[in-house]
N, CA, C and O of each residue as an XYZ file, in Angstrom:
840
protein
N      -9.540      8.756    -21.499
C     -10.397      7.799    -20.800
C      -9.554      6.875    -19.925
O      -8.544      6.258    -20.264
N     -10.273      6.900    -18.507
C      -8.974      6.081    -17.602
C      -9.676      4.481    -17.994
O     -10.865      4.259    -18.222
N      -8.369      3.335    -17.988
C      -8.946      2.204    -18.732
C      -8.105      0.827    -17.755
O      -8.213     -0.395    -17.863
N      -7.210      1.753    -16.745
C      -6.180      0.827    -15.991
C      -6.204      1.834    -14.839
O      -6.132      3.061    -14.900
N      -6.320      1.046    -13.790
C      -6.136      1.647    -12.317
C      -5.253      0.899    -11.396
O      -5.614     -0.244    -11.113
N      -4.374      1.261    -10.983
C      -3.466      0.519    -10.204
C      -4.008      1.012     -8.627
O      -4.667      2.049     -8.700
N      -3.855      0.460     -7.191
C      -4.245      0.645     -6.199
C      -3.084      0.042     -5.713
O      -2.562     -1.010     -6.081
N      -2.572      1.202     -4.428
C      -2.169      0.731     -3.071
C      -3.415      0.313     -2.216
O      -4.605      0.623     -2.266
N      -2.553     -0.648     -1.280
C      -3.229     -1.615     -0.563
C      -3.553     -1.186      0.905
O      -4.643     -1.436      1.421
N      -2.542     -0.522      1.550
C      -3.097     -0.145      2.985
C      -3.312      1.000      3.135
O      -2.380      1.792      2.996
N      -4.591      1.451      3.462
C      -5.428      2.497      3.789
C      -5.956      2.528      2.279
O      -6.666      3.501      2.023
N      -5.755      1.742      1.374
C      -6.797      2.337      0.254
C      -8.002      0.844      0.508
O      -9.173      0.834      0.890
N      -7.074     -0.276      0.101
C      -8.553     -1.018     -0.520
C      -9.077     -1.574      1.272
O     -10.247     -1.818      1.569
N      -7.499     -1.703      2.573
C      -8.048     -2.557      3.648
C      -7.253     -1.466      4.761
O      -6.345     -0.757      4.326
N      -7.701     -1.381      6.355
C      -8.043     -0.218      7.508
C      -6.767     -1.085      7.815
O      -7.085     -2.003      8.570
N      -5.279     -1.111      7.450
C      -4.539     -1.871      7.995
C      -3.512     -1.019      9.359
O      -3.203     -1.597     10.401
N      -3.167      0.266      9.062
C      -2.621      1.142      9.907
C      -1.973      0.853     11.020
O      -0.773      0.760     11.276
N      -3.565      0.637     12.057
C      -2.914      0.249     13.256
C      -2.739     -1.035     13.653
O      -2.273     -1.373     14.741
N      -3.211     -1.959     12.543
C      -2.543     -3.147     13.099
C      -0.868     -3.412     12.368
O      -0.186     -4.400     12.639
N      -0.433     -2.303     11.416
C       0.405     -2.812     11.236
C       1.236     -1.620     12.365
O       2.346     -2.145     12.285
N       1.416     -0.653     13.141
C       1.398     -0.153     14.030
C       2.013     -1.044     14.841
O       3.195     -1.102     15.178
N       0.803     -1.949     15.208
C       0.964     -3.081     16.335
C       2.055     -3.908     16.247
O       2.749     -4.353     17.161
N       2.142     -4.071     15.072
C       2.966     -5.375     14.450
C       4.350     -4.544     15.078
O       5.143     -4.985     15.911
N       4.370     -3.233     14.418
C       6.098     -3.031     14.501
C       6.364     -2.896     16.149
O       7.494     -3.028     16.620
N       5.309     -2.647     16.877
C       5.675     -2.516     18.077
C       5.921     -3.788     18.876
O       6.651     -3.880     19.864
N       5.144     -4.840     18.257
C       5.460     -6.331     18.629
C       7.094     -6.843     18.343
O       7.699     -7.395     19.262
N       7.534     -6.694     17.457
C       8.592     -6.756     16.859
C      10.096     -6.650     17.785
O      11.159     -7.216     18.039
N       9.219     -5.415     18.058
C      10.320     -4.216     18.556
C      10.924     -4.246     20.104
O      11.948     -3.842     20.655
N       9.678     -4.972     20.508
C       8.602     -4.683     22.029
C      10.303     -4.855     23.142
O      10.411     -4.448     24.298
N      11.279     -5.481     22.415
C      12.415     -5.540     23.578
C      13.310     -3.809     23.383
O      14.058     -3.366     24.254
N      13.079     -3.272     22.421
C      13.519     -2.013     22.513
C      12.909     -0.789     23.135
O      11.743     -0.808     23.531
N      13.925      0.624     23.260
C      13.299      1.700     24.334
C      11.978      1.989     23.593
O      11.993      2.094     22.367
N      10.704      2.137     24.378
C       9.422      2.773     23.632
C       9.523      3.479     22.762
O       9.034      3.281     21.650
N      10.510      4.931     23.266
C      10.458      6.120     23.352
C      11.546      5.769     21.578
O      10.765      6.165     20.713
N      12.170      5.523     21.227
C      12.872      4.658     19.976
C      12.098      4.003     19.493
O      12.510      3.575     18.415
N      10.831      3.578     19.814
C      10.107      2.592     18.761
C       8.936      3.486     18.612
O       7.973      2.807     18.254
N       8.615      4.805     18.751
C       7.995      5.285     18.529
C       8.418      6.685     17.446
O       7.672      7.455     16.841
N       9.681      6.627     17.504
C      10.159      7.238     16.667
C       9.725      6.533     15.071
O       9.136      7.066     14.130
N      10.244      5.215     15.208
C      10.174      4.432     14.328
C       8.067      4.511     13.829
O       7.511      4.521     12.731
N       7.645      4.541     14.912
C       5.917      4.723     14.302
C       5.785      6.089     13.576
O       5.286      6.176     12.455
N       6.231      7.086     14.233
C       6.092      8.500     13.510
C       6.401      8.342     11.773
O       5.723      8.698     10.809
N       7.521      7.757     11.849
C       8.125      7.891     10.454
C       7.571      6.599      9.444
O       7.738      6.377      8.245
N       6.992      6.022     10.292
C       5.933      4.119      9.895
C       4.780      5.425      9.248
O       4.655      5.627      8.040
N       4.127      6.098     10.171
C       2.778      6.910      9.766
C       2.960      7.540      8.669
O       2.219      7.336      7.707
N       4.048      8.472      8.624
C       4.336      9.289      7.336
C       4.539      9.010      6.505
O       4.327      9.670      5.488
N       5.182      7.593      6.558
C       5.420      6.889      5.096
C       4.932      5.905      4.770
O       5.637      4.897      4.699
N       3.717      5.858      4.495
C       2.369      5.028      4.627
C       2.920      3.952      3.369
O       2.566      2.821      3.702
N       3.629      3.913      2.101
C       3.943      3.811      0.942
C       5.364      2.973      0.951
O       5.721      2.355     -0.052
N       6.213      3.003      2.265
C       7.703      2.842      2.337
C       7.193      0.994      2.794
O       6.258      0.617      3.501
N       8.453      0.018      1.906
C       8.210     -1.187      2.786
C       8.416     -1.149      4.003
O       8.750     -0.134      4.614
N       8.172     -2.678      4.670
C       8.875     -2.653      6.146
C      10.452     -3.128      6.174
O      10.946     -3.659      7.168
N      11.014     -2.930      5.235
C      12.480     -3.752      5.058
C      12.809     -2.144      5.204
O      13.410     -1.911      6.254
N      12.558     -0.994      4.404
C      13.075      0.370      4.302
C      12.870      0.897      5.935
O      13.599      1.561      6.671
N      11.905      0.450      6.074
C      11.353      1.118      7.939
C      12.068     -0.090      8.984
O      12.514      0.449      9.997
N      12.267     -1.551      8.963
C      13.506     -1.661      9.926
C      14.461     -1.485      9.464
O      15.127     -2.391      9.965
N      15.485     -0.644      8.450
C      16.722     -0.542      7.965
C      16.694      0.451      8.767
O      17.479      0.431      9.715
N      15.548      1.875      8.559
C      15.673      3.119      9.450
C      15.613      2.636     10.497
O      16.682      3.035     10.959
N      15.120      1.995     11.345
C      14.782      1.882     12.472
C      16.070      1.868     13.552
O      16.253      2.514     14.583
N      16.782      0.979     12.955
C      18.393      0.578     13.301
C      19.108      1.664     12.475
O      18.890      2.780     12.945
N      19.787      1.668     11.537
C      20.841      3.110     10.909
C      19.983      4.439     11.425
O      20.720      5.149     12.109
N      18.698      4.959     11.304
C      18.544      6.395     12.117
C      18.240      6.671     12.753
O      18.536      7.829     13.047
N      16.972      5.605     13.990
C      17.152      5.389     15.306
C      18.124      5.153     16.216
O      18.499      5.851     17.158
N      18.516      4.029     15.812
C      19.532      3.490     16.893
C      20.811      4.023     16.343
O      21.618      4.035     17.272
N      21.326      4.444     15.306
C      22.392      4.586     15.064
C      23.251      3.433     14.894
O      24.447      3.657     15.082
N      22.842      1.960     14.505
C      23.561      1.055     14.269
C      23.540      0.429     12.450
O      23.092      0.741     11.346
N      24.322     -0.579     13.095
C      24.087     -1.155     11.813
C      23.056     -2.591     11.492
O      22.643     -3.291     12.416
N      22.838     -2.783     10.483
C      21.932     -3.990     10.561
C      21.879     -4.534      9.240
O      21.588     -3.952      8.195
N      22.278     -6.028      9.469
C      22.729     -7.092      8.269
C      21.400     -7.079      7.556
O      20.391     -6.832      8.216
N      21.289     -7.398      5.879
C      20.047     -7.747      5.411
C      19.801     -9.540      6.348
O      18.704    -10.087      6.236
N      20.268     -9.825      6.694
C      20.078    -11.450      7.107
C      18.936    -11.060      8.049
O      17.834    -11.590      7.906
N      19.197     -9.991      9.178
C      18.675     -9.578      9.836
C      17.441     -8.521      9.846
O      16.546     -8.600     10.687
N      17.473     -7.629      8.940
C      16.236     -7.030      8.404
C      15.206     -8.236      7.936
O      14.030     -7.995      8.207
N      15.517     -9.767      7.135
C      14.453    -10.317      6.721
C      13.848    -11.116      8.107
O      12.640    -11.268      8.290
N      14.839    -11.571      8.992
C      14.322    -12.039     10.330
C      13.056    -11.040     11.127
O      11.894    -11.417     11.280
N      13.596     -9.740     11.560
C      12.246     -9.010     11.652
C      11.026     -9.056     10.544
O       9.858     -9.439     10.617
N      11.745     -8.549      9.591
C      10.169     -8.634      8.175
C       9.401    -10.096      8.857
O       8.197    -10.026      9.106
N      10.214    -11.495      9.160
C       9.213    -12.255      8.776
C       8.112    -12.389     10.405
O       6.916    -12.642     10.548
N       8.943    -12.158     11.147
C       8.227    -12.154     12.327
C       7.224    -11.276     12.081
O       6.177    -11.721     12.554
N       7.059    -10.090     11.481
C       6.027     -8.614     11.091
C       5.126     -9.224     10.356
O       3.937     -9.079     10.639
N       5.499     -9.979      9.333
C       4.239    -10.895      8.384
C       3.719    -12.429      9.286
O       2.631    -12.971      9.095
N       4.364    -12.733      9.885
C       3.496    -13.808     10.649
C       2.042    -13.167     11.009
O       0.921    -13.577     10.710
N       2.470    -11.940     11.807
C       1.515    -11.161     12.539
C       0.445    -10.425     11.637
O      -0.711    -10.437     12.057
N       0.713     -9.775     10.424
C      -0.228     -9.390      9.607
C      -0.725    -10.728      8.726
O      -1.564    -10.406      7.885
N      -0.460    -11.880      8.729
C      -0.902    -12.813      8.541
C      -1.887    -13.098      9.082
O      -2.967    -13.126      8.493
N      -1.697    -13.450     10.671
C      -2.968    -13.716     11.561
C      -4.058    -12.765     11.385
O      -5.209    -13.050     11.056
N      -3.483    -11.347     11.691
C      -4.216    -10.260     11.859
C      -5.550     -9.994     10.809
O      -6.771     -9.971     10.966
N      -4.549     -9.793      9.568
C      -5.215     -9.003      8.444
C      -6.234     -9.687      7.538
O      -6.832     -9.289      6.538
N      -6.242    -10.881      8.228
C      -7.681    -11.971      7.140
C      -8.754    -11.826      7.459
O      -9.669    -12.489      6.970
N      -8.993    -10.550      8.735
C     -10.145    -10.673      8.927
C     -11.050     -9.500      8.287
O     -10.840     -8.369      8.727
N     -11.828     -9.624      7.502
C     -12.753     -9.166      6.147
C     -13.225     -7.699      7.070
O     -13.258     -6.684      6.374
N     -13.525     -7.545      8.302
C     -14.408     -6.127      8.883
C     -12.721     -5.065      8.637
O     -12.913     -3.858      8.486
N     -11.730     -5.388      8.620
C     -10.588     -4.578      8.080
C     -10.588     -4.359      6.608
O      -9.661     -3.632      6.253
N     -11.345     -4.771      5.668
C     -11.514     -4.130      4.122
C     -12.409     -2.760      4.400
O     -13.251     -2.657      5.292
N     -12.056     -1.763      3.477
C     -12.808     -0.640      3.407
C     -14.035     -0.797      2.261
O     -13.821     -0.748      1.050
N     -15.123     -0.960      2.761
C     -16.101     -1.319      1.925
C     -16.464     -0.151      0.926
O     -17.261     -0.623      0.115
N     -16.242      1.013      0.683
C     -16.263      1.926     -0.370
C     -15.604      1.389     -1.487
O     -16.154      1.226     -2.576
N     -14.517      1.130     -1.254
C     -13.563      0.272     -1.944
C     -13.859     -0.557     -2.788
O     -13.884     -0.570     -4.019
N     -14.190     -1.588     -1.626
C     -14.658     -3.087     -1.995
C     -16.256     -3.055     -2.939
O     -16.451     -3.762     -3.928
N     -17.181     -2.164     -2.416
C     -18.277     -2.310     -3.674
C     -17.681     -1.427     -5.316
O     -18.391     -1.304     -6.314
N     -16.504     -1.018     -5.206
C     -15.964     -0.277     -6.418
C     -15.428     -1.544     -6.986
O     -15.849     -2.072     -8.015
N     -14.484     -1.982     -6.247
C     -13.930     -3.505     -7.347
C     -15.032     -4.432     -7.675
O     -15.189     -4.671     -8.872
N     -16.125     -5.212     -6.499
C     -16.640     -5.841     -7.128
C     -17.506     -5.225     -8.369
O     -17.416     -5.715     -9.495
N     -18.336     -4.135     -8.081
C     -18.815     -3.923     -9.415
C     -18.327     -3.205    -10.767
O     -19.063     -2.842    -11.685
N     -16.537     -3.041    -10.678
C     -16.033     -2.290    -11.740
C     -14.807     -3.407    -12.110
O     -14.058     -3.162    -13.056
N     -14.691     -4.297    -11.537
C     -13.177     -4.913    -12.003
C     -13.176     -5.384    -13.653
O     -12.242     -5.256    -14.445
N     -14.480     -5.950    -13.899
C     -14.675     -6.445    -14.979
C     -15.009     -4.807    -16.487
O     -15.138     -4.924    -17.705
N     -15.038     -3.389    -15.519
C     -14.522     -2.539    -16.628
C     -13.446     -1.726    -16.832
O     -13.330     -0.907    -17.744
N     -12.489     -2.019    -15.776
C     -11.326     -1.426    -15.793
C     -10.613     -2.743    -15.583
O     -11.018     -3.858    -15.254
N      -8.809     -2.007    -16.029
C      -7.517     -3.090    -15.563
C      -7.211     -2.867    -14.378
O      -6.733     -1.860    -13.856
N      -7.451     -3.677    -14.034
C      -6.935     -3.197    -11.975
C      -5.967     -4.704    -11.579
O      -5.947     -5.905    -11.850
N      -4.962     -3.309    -10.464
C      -4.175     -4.117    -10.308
C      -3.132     -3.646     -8.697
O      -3.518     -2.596     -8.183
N      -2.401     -4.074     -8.256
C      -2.203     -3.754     -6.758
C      -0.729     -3.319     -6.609
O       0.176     -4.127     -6.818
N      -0.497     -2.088     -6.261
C       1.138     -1.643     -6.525
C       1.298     -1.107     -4.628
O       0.903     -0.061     -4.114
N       1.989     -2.242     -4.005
C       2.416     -1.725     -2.356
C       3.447     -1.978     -1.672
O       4.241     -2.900     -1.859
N       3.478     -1.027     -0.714
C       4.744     -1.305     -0.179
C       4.999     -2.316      0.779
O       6.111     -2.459      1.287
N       3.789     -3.192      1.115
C       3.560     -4.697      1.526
C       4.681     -5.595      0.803
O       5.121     -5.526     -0.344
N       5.053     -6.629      2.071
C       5.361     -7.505      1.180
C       4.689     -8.605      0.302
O       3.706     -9.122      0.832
N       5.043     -9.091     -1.003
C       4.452     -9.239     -2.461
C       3.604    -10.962     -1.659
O       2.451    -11.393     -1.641
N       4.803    -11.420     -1.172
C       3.707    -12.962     -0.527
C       2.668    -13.322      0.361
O       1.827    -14.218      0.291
N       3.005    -11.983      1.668
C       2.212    -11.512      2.300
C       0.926    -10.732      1.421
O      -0.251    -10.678      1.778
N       1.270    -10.402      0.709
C       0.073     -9.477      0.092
C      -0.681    -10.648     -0.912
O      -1.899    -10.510     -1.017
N      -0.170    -11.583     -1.524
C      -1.122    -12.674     -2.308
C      -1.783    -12.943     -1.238
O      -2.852    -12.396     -0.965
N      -1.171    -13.885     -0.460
C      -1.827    -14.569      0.488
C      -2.840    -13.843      1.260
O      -3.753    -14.637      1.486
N      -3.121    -12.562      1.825
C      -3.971    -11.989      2.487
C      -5.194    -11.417      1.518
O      -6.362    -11.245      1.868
N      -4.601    -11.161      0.168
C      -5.588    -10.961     -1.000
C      -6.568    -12.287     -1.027
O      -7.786    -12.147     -0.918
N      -5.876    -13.750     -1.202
C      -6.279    -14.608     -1.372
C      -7.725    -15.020     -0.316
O      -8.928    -15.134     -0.547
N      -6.631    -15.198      1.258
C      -7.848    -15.417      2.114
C      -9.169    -13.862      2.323
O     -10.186    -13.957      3.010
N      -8.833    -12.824      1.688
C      -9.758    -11.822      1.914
C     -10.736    -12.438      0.947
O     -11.933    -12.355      1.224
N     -10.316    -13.115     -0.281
C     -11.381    -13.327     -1.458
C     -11.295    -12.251     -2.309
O     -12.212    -12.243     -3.130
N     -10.279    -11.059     -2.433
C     -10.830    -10.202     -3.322
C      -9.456    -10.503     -4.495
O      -9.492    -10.034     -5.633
N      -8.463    -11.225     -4.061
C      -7.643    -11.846     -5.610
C      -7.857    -11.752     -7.196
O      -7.116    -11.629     -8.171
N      -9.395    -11.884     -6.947
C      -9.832    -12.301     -7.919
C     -10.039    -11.047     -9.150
O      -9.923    -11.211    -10.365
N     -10.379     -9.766     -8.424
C     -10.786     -8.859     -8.635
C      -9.787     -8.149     -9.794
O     -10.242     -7.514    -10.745
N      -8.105     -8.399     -9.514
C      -6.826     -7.896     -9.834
C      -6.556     -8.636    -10.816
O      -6.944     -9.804    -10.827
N      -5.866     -8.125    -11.794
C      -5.236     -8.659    -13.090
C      -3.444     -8.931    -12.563
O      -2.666     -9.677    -13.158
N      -3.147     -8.198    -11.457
C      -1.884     -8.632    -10.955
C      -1.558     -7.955     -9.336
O      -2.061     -6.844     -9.166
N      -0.993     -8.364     -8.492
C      -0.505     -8.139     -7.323
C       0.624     -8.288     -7.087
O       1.235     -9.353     -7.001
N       1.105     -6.964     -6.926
C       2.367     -6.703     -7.169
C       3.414     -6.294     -5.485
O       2.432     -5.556     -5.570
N       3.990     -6.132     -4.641
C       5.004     -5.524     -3.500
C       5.949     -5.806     -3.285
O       6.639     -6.227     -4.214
N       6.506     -5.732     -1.939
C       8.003     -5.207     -1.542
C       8.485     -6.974     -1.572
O       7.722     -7.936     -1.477
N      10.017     -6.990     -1.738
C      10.946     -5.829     -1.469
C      11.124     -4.797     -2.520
O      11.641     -3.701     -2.300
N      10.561     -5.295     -3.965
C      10.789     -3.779     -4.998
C      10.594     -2.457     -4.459
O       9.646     -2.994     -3.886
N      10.564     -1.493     -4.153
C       9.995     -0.355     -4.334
C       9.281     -0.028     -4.879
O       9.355     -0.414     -6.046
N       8.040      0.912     -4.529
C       6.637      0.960     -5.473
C       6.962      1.745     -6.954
O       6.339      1.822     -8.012
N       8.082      2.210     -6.540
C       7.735      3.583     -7.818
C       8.571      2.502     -9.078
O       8.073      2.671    -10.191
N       9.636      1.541     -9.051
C       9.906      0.436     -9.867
C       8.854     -1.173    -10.087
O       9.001     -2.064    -10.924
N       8.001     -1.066     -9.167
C       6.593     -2.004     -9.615
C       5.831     -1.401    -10.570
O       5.112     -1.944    -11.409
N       6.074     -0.012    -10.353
C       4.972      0.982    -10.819
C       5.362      0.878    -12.761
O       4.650      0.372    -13.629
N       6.596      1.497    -12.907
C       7.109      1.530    -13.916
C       7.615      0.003    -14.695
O       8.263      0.084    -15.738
N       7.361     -1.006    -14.264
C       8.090     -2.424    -14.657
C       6.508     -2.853    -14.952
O       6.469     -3.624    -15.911
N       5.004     -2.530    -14.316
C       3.730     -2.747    -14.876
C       3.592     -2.261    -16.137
O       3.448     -2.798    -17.235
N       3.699     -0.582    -15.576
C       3.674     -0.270    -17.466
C       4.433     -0.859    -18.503
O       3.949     -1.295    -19.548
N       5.520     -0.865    -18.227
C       6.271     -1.429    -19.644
C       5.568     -3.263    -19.724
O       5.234     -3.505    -20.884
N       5.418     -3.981    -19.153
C       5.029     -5.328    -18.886
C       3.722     -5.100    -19.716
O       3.819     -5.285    -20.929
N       2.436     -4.696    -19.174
C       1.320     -4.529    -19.896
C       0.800     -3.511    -21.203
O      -0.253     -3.409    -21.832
N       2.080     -2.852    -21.244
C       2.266     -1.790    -21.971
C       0.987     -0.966    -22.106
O       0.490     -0.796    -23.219
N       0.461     -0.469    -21.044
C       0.109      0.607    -21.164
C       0.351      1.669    -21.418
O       1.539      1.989    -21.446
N      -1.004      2.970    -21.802
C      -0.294      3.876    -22.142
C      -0.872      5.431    -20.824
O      -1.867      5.535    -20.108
N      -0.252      5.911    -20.941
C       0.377      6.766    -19.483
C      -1.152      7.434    -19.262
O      -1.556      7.421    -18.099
N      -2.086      8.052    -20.344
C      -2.952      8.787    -20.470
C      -4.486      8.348    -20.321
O      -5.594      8.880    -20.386
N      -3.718      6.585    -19.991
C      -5.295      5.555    -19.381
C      -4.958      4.730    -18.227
O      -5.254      3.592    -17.862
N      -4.070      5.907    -17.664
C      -3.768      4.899    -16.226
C      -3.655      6.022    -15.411
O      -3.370      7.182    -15.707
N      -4.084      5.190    -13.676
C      -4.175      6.233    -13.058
C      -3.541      5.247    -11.396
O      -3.800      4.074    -11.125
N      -2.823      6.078    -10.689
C      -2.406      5.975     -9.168
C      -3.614      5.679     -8.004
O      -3.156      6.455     -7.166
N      -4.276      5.373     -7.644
C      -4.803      5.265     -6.295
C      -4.127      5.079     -5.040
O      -3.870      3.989     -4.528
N      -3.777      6.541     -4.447
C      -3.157      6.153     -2.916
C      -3.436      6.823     -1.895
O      -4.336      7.662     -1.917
N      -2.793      6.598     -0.941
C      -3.196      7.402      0.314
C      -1.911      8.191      0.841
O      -1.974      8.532      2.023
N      -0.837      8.507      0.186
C       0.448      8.552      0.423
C       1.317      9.652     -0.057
O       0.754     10.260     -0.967
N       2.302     10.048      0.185
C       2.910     10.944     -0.701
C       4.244     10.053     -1.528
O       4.783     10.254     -2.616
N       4.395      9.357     -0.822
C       5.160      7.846     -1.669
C       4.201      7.150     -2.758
O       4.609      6.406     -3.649
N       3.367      7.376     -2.623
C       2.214      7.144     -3.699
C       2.418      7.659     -5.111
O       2.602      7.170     -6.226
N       2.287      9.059     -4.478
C       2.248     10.356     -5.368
C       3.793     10.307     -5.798
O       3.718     10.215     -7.023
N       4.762     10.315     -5.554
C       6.359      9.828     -5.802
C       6.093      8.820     -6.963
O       6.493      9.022     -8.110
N       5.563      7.993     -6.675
C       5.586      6.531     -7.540
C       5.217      7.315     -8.823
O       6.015      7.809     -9.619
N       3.913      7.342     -8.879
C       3.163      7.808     -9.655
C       3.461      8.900    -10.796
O       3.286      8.709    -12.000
N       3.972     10.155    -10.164
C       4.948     11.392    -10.597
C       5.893     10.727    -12.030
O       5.844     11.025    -13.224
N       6.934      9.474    -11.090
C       7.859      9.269    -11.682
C       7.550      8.292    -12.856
O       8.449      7.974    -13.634
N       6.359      7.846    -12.976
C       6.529      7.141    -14.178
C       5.102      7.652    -15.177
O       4.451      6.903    -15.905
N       4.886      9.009    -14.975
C       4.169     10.095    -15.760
C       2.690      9.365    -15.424
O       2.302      8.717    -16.397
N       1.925      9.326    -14.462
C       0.557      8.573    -14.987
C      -0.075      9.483    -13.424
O       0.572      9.876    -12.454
N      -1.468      9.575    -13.697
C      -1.942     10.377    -13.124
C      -1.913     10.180    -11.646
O      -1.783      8.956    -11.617
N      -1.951     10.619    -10.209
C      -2.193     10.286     -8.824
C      -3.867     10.894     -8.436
O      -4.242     12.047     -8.225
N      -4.462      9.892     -8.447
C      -5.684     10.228     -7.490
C      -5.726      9.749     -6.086
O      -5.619      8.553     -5.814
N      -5.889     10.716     -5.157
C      -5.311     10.416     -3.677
C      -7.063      9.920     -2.983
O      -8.201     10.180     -3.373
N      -6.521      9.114     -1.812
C      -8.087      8.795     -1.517
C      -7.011      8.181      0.390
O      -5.925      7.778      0.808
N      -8.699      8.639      0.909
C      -8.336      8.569      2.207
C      -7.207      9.202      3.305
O      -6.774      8.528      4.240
N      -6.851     10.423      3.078
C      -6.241     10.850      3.515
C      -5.938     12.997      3.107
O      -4.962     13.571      2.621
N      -6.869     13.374      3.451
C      -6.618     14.794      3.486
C      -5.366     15.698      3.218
O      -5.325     16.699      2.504
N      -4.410     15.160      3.904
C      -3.395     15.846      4.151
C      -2.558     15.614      2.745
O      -1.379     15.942      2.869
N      -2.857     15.195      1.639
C      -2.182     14.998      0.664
C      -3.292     15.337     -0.476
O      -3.326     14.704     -1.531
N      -4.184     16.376     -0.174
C      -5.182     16.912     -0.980
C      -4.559     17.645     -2.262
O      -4.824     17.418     -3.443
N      -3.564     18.687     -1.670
C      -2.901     19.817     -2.324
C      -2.384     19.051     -3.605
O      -2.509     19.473     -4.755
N      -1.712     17.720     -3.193
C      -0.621     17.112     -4.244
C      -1.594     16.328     -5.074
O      -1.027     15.919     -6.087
N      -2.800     15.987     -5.016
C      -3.374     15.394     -6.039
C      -3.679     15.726     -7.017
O      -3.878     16.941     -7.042
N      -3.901     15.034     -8.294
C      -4.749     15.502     -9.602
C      -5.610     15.260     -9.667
O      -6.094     15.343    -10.796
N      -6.488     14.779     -8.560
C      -8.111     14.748     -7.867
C      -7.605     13.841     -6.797
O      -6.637     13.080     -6.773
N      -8.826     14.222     -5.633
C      -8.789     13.554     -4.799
C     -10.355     13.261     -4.711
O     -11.347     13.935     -4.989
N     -10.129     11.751     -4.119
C     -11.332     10.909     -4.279
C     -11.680     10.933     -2.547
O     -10.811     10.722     -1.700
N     -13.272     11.266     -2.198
C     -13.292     11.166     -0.949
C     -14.490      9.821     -0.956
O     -14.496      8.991     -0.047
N     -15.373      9.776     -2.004
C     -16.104      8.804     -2.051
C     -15.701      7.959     -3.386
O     -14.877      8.546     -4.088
N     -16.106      6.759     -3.838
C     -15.769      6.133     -4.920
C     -17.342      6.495     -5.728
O     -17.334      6.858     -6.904
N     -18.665      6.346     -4.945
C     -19.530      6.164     -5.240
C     -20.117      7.904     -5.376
O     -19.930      8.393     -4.262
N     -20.708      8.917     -6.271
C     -20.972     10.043     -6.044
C     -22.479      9.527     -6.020
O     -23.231     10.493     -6.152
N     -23.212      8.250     -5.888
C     -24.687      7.755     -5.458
C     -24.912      6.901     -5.850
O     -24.372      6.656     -6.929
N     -25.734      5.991     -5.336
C     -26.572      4.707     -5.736
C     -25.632      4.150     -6.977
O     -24.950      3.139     -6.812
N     -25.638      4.950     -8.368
C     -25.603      4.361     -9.453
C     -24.382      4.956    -10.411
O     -23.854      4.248    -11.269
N     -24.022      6.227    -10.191
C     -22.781      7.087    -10.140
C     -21.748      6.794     -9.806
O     -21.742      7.048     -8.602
N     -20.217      6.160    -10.246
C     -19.253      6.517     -9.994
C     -18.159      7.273     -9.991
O     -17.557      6.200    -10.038
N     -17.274      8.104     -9.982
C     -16.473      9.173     -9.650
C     -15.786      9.109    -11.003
O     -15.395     10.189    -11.447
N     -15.555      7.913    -11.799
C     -15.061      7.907    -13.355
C     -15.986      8.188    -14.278
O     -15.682      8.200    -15.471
């Protein structure tokens, strides 16, 4: 019986993609396009990776340089100013989602495992209003698949009542590695690797998919 659900945050519970897209291109906007689009290709694929891991690549396997952490957190914070402004606005929650937490939070443990950063992610939880919903909110700079595994041991759950919600194959990584099930949602292309994939939360009116 699943009794704890952990959820990634972009593309599962809020449509963040292309504004965070935007963001890195804002960021970036004094570098070659044609280099900052490299950097989006590998932003898209790794839906799951922080943005500290994606400007480290950006500079060491784009550009071929080097780049101080002093300097990776200077971009990060300019990137969260912008998903700051951006992301409070409520028509960016995925409402499939959102009628699943409000009417299930109070029967499952739910809780938020992303590759967001962790202050950025209170704070945008907070002004969305759905904070409330989560027993904890968890992101970067950790890595998901060590949030993932530092929850379980913390709440001590047990592996066989918990389950992954992502959209990712960094998801499915996380998940893998600390034995607990991956149910993939919103995203097709990672059908094969799931142990179900969720296309609706709701199977009707009164039906949910658990």
């Amino acid at each position: 019986m699943i009794k704890n659900i952990l959820f990634d945050f972009d593309g599962v519970i809020i449509d963040s993609m292309p504004i965070r897209e935007a963001g890195f291109r804002l960021i970036f906007q004094d570098f070659d396009k044609y280099l900052v689009d490299k950097l989006i290709d590998y932003h898209n694929q790794n839906g799951g990776l922080s943005r500290y891991a994606k400007i480290k690549y950006f500079f060491e396997v784009v550009l071929g340089k080097t780049i101080s952490e002093n300097d990776i957190l200077k971009f990060a914070h300019n990137f969260s100013l912008i998903m700051r402004e951006k992301l409070t606005n409520k028509k960016y929650l995925i409402n499939d989602t959102l009628d699943f937490l409000k009417e299930n939070h109070g029967r499952f443990n739910l809780h938020i495992v992303s590759g967001s950063d962790e202050n950025e992610l209170r704070f945008l939880c907070r002004q969305l209003n759905i904070d409330r919903y989560f027993l904890s909110i968890n992101g970067s700079p950790a890595p998901k698949n060590k949030l993932v595994k530092c929850l379980m041991e913390s709440y001590d759950y047990l592996l066989s009542e918990t389950i992954l919600i992502g959209d990712s194959v960094n998801d499915y990584d996380a998940a893998q590695e600390s034995g607990i099930s991956f149910y993939g949602y919103n995203n097709d292309l990672i059908k094969e690797i799931c142990d179900k994939y969720i296309d609706k939360f709701y199977l009707s009116s009164k039906e949910d998919i658990f």
